[in-house]
HTML snippet that shows the backbone in 3Dmol.js (N, CA, C, O; Angstrom):
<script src="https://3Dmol.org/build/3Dmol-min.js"></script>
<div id="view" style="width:600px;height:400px;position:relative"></div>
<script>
const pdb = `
ATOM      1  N   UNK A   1     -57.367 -24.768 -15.290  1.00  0.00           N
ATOM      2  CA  UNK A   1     -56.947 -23.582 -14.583  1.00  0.00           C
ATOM      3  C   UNK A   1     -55.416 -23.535 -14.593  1.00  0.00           C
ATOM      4  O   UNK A   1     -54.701 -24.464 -14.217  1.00  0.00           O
ATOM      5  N   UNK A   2     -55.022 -22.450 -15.027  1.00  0.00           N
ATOM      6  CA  UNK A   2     -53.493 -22.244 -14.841  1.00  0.00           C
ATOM      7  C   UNK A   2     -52.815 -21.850 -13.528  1.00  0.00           C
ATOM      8  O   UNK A   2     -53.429 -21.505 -12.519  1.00  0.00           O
ATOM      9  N   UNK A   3     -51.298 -21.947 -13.660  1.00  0.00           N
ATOM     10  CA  UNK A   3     -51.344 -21.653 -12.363  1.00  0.00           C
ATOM     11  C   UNK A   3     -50.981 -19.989 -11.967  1.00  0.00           C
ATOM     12  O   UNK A   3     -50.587 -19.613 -10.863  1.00  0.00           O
ATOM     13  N   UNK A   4     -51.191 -19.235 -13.004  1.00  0.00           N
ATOM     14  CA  UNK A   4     -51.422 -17.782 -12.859  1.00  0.00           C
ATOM     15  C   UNK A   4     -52.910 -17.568 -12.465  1.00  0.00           C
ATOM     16  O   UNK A   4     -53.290 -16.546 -11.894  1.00  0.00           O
ATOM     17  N   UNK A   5     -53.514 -18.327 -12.717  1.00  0.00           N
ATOM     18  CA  UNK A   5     -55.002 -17.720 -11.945  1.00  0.00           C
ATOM     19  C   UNK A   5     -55.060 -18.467 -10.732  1.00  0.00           C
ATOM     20  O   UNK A   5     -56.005 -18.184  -9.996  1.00  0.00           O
ATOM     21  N   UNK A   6     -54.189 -19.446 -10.309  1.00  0.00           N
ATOM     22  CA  UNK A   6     -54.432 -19.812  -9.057  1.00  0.00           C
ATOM     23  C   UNK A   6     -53.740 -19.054  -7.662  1.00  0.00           C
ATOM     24  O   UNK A   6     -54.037 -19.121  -6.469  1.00  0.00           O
ATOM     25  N   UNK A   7     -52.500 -18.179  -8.535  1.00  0.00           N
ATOM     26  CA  UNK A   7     -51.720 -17.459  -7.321  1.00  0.00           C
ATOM     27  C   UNK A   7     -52.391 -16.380  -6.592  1.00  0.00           C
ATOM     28  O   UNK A   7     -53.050 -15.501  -7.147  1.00  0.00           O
ATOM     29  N   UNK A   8     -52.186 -16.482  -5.222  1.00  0.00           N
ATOM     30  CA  UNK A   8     -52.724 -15.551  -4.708  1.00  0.00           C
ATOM     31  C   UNK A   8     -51.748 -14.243  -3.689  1.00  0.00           C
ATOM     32  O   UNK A   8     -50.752 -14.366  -2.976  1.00  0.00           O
ATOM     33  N   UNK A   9     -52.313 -13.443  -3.930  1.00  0.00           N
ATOM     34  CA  UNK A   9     -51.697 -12.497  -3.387  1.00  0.00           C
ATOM     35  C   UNK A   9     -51.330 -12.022  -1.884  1.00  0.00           C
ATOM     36  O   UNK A   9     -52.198 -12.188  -1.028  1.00  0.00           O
ATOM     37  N   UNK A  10     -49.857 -11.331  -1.441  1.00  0.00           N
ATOM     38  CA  UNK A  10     -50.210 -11.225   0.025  1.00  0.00           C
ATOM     39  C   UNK A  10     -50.454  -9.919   0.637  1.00  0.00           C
ATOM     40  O   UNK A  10     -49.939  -8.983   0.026  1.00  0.00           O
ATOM     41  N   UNK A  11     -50.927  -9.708   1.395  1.00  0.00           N
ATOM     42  CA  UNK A  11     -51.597  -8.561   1.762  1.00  0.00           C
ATOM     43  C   UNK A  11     -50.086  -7.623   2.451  1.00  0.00           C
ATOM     44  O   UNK A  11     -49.499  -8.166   3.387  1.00  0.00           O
ATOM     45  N   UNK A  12     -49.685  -6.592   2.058  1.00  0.00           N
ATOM     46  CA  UNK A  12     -48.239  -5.995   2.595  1.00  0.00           C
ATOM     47  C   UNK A  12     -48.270  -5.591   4.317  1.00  0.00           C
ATOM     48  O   UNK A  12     -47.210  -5.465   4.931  1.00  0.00           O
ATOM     49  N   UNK A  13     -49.399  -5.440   4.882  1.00  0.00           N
ATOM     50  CA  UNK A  13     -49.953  -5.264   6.180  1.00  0.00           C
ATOM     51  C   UNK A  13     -49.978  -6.358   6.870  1.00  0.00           C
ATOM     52  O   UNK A  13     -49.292  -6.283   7.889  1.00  0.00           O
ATOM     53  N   UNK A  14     -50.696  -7.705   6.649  1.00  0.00           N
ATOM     54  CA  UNK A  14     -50.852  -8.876   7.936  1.00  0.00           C
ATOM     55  C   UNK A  14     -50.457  -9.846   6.868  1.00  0.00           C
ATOM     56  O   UNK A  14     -51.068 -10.852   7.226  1.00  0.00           O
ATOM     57  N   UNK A  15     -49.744 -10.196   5.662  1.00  0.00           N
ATOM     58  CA  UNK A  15     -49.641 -10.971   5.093  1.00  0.00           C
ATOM     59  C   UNK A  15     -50.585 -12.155   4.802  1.00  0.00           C
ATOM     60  O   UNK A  15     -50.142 -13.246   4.445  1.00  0.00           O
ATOM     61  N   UNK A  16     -51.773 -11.932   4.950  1.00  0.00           N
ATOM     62  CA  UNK A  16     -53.313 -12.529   4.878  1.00  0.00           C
ATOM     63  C   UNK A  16     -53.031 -12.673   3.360  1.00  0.00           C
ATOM     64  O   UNK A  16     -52.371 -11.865   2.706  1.00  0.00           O
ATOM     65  N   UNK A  17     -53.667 -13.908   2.833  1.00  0.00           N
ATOM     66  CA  UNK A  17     -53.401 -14.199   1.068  1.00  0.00           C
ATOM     67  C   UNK A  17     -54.874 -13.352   0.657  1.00  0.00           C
ATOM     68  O   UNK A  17     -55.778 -13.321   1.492  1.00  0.00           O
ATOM     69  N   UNK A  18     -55.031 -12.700  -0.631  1.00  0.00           N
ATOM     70  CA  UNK A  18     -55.704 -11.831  -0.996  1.00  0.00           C
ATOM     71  C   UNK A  18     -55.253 -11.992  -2.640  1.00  0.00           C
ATOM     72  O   UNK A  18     -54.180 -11.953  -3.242  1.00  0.00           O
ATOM     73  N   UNK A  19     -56.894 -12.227  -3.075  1.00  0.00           N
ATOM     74  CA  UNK A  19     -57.086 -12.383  -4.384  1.00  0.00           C
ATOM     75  C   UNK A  19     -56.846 -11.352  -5.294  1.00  0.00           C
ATOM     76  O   UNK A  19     -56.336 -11.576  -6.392  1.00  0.00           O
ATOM     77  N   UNK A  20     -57.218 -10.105  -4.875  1.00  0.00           N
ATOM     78  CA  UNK A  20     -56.658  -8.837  -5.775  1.00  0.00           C
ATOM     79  C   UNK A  20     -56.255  -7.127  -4.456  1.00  0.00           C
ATOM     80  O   UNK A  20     -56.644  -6.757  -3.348  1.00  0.00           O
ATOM     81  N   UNK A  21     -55.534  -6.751  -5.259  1.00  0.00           N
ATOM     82  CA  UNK A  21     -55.593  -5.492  -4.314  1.00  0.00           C
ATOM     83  C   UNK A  21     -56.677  -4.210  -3.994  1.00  0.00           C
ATOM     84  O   UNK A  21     -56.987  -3.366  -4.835  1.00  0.00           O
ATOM     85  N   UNK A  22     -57.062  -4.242  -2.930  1.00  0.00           N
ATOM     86  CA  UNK A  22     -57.906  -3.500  -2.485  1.00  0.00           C
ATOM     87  C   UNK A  22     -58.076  -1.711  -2.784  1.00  0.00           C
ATOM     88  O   UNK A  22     -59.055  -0.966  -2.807  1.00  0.00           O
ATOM     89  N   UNK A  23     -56.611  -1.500  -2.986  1.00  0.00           N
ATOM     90  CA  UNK A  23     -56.742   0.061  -3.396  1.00  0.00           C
ATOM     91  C   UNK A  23     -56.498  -0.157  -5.076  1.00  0.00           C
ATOM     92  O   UNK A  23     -57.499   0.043  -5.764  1.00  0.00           O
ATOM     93  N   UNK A  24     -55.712  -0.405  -5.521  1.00  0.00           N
ATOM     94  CA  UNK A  24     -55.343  -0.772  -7.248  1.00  0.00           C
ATOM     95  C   UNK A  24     -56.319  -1.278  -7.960  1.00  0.00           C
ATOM     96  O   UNK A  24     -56.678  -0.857  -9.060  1.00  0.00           O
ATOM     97  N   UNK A  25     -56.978  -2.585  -7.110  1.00  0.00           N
ATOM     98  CA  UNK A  25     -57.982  -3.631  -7.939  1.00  0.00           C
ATOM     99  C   UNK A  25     -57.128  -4.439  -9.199  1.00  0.00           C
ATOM    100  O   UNK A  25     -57.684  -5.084 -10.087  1.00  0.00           O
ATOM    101  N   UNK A  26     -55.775  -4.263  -9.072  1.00  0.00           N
ATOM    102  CA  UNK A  26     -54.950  -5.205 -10.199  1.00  0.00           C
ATOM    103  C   UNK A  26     -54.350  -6.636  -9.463  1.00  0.00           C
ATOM    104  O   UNK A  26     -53.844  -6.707  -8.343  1.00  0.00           O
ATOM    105  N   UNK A  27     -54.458  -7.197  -9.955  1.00  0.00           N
ATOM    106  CA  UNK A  27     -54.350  -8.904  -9.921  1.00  0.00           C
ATOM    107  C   UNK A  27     -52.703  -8.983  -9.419  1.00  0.00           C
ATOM    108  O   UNK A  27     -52.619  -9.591  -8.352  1.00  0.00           O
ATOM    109  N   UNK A  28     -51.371  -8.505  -9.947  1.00  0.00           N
ATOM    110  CA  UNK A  28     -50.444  -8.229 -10.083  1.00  0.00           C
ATOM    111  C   UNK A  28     -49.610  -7.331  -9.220  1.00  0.00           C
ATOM    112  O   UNK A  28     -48.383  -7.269  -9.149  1.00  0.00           O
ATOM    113  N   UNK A  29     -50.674  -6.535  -8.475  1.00  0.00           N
ATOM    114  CA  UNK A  29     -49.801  -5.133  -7.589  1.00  0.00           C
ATOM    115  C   UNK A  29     -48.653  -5.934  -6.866  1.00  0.00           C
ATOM    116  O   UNK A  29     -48.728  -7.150  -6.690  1.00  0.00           O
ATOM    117  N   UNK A  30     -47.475  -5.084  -6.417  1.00  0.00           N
ATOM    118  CA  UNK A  30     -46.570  -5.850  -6.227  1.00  0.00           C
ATOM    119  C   UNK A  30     -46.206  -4.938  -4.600  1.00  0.00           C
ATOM    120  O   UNK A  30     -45.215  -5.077  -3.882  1.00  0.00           O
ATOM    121  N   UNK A  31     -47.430  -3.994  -4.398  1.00  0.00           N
ATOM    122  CA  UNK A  31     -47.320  -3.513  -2.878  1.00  0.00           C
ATOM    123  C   UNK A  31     -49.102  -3.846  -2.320  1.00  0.00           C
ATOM    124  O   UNK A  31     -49.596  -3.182  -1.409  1.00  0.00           O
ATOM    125  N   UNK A  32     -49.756  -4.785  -2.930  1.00  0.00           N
ATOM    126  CA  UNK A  32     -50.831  -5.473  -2.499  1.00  0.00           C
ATOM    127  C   UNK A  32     -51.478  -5.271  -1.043  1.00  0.00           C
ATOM    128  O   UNK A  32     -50.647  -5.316  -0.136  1.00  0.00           O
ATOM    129  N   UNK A  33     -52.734  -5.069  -0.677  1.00  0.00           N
ATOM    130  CA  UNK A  33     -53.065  -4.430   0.645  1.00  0.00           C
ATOM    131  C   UNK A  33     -55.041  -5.269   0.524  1.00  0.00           C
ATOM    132  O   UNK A  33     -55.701  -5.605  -0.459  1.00  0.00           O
ATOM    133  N   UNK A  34     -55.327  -5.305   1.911  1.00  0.00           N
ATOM    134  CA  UNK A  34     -56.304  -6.001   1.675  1.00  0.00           C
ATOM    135  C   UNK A  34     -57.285  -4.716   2.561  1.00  0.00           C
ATOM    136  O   UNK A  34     -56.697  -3.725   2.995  1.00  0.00           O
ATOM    137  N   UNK A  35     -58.447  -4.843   2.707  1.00  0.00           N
ATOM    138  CA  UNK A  35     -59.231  -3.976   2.737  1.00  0.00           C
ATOM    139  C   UNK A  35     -59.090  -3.032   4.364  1.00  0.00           C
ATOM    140  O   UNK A  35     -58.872  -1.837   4.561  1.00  0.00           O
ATOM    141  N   UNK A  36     -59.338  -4.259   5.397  1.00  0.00           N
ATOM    142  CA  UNK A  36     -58.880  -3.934   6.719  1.00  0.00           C
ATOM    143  C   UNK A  36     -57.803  -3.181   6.751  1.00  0.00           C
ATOM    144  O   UNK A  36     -57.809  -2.117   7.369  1.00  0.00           O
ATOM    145  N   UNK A  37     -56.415  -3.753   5.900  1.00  0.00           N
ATOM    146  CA  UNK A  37     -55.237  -2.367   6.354  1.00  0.00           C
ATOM    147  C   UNK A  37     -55.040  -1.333   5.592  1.00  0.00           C
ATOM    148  O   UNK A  37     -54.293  -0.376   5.798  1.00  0.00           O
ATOM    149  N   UNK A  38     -56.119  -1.662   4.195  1.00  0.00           N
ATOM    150  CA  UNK A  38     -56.360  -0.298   3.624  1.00  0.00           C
ATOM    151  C   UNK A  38     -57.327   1.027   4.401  1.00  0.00           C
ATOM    152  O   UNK A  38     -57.470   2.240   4.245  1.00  0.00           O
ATOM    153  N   UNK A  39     -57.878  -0.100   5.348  1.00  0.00           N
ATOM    154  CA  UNK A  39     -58.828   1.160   6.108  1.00  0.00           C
ATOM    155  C   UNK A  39     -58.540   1.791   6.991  1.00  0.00           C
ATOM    156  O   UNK A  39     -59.155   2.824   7.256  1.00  0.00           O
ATOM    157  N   UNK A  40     -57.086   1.169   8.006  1.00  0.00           N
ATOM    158  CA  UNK A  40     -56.566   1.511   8.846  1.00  0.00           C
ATOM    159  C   UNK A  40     -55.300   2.709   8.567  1.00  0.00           C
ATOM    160  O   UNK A  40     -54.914   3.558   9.370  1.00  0.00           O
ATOM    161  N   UNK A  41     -54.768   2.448   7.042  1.00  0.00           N
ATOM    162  CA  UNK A  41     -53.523   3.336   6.840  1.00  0.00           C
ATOM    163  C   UNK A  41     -54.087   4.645   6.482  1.00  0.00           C
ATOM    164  O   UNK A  41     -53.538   5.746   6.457  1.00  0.00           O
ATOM    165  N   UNK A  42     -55.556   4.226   6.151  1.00  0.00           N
ATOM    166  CA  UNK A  42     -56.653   5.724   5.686  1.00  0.00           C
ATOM    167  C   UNK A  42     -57.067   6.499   7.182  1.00  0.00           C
ATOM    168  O   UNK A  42     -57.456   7.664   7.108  1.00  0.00           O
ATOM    169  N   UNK A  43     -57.000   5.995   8.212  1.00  0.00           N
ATOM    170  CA  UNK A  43     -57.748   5.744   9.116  1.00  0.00           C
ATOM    171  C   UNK A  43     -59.043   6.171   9.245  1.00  0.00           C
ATOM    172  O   UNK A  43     -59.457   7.057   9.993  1.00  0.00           O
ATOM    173  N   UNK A  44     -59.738   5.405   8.375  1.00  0.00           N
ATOM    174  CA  UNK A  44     -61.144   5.029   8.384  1.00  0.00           C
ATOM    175  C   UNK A  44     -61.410   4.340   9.453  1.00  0.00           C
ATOM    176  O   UNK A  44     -62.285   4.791  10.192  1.00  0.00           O
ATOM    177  N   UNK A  45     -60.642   2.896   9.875  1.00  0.00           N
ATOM    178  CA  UNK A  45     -60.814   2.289  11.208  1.00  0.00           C
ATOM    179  C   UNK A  45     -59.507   2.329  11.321  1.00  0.00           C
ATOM    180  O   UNK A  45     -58.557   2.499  10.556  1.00  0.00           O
ATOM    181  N   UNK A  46     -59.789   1.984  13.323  1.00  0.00           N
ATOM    182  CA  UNK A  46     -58.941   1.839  14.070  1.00  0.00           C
ATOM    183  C   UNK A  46     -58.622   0.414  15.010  1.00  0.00           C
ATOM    184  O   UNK A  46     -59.420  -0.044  15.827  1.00  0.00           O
ATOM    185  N   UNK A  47     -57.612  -0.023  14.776  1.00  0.00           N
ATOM    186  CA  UNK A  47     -57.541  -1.690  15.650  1.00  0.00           C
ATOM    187  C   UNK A  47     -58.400  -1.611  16.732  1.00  0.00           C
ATOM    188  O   UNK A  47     -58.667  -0.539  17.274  1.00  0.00           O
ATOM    189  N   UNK A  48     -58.864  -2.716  17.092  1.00  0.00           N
ATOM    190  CA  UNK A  48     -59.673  -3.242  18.028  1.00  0.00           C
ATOM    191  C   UNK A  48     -58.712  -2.961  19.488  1.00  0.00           C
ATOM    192  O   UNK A  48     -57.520  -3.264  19.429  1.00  0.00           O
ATOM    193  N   UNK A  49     -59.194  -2.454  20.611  1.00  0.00           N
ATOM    194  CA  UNK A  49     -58.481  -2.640  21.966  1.00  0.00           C
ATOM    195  C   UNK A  49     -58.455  -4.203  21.792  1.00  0.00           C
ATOM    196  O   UNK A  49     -58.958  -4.903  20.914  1.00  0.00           O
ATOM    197  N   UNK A  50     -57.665  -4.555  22.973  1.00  0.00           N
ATOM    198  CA  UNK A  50     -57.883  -6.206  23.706  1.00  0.00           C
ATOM    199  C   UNK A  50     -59.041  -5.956  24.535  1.00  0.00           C
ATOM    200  O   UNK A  50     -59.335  -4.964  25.202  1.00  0.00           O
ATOM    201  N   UNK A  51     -59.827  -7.401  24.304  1.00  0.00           N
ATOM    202  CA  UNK A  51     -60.604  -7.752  25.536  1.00  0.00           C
ATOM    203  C   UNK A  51     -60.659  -7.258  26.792  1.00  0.00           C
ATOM    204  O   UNK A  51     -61.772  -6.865  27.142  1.00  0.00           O
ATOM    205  N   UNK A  52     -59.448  -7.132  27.856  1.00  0.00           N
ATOM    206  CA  UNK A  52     -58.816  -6.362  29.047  1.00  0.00           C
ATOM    207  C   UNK A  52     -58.907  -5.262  28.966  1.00  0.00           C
ATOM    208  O   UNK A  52     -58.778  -4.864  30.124  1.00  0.00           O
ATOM    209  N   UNK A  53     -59.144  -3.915  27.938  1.00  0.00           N
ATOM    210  CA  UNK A  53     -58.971  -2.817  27.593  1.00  0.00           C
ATOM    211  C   UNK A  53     -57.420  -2.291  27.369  1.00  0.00           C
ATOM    212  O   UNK A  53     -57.350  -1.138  26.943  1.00  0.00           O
ATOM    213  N   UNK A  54     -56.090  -3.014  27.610  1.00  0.00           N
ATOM    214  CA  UNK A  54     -55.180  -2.679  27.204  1.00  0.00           C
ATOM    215  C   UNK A  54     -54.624  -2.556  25.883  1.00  0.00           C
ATOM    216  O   UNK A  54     -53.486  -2.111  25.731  1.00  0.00           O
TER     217      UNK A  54
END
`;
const viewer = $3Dmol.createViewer("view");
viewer.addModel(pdb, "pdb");
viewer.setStyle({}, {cartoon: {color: "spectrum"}});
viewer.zoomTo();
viewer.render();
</script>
């Protein structure tokens, strides 16, 4: 295994490491996004309240 297939990507939203990009699907994107903050900038979903309701 090289170490181009071992790098992993960071998500531009929570910086969570992420194997490919969620809207692109390219290995390489260099504005990389993982599915959760792709769904949120769509707003498909919305963050969770806290526990407390605040």
């Amino acid at each position: 295994m090289t170490q181009a297939e071992t790098t992993k990507e960071k998500c531009k939203g929570c910086d969570r490491e992420i194997d490919i990009c969620a809207c692109c699907q390219e290995p390489d994107c260099p504005a990389a996004i993982c599915y959760g903050c792709q769904g949120r900038e769509l707003k498909q979903t919305i963050p969770q309240p806290h526990a407390h309701g605040g």
